[in-house]
C-alpha positions in Angstrom: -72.3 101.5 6.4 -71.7 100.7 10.1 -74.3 99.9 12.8 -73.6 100.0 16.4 -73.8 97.0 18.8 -77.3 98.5 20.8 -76.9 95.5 23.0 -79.2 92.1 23.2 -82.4 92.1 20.7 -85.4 92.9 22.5 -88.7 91.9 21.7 -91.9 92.7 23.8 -89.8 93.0 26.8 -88.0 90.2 26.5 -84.1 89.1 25.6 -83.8 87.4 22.5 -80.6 87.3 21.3 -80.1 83.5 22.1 -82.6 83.0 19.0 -85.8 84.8 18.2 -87.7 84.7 14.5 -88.9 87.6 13.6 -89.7 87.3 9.4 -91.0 84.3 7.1 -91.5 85.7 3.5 -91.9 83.6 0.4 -89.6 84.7 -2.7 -91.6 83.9 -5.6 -90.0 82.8 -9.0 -85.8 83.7 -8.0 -83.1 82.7 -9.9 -80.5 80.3 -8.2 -77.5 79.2 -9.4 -76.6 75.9 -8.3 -72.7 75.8 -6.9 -72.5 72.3 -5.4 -75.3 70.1 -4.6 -75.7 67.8 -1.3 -78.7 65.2 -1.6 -77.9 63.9 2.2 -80.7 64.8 4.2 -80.4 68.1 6.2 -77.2 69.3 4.2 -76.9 72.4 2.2 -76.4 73.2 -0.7 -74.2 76.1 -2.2 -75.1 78.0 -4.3 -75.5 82.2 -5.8 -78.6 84.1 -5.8 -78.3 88.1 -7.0 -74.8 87.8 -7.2 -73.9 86.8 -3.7 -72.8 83.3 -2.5 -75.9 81.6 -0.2 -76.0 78.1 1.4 -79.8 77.1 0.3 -81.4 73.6 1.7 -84.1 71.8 -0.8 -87.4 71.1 0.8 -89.0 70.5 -2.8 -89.2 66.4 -2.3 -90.2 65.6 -6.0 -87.3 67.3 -7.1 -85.4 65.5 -4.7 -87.0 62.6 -6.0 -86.7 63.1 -9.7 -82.8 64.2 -9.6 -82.2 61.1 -7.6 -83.9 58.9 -10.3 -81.9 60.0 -13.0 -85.8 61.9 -14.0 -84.3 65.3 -14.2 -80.5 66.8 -14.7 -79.2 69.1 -12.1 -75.6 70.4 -12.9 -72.5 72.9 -11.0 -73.7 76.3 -12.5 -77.4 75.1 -13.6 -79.7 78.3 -12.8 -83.1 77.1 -11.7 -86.2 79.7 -10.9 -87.7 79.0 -7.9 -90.1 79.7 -4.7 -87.6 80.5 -2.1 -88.5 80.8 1.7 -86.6 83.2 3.5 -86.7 82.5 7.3 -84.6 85.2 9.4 -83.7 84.8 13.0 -81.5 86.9 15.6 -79.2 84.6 17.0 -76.3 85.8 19.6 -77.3 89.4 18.7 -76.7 89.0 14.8 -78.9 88.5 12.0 -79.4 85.1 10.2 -80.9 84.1 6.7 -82.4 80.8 6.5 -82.8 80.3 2.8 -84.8 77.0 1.3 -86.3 76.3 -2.3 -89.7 75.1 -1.4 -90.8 74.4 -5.0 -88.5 74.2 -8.3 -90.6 76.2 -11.0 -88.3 75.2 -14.0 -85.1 73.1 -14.7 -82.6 74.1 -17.3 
C-alpha cells in the first residue's frame, strides 16, 4: 500500500506537522510481551504486542513499585495483559504511536 505525501497536516486551518495530537484511546486488557525492561524514569521499554516490535513506557507506579521490591517477577519474554493508552500525534508530516501501560491487569 502506498500513500502520497499531500503536504503538511492540516487541521482547522492551521499547519501542524511540527506536532499536533489528534487520538487518545484506551486499549483495554492487551497482551504485551515484555522484550527488555528499563526501570530509569522516562525510558522505554521494548517490547511486542500483535506480533509487531513496540517501545512501550510504564506509567502503572505500583507495578513499578512492586518489581522494584523484589514483590512481583517481571522477566525477557513474560506476557502481561494490560490497559494500554495509545496517544498518536503527527509530527514532521508522519504519524506517531505513543504507547504506555497505564495499569498491569495480571503478571505471569
Amino acid at each position: 500500500m502506498v500513500f502520497k505525501n499531500l503536504g503538511s497536516a492540516v487541521h482547522n486551518g492551521q499547519d501542524c506537522s511540527s506536532g499536533y495530537e489528534f487520538s487518545e484511546n484506551l486499549l483495554k486488557n492487551i497482551a504485551i510481551q515484555v522484550k527488555s525492561s528499563n526501570f530509569r524514569k522516562g525510558k522505554d521499554w521494548k517490547a511486542v504486542m500483535g506480533g509487531l516490535p513496540i517501545l512501550i513506557s510504564i506509567d502503572d507506579e505500583v507495578f513499578l513499585r512492586g518489581v522494584l521490591s523484589g514483590e512481583e517477577k517481571l522477566n525477557k519474554d513474560d506476557v502481561v495483559i494490560a490497559d494500554v493508552k495509545l496517544i498518536q500525534t503527527i509530527e514532521q508530516n508522519k504519524i506517531v504511536n505513543n504507547l504506555s501501560l497505564i495499569h498491569i491487569l495480571t503478571l505471569p
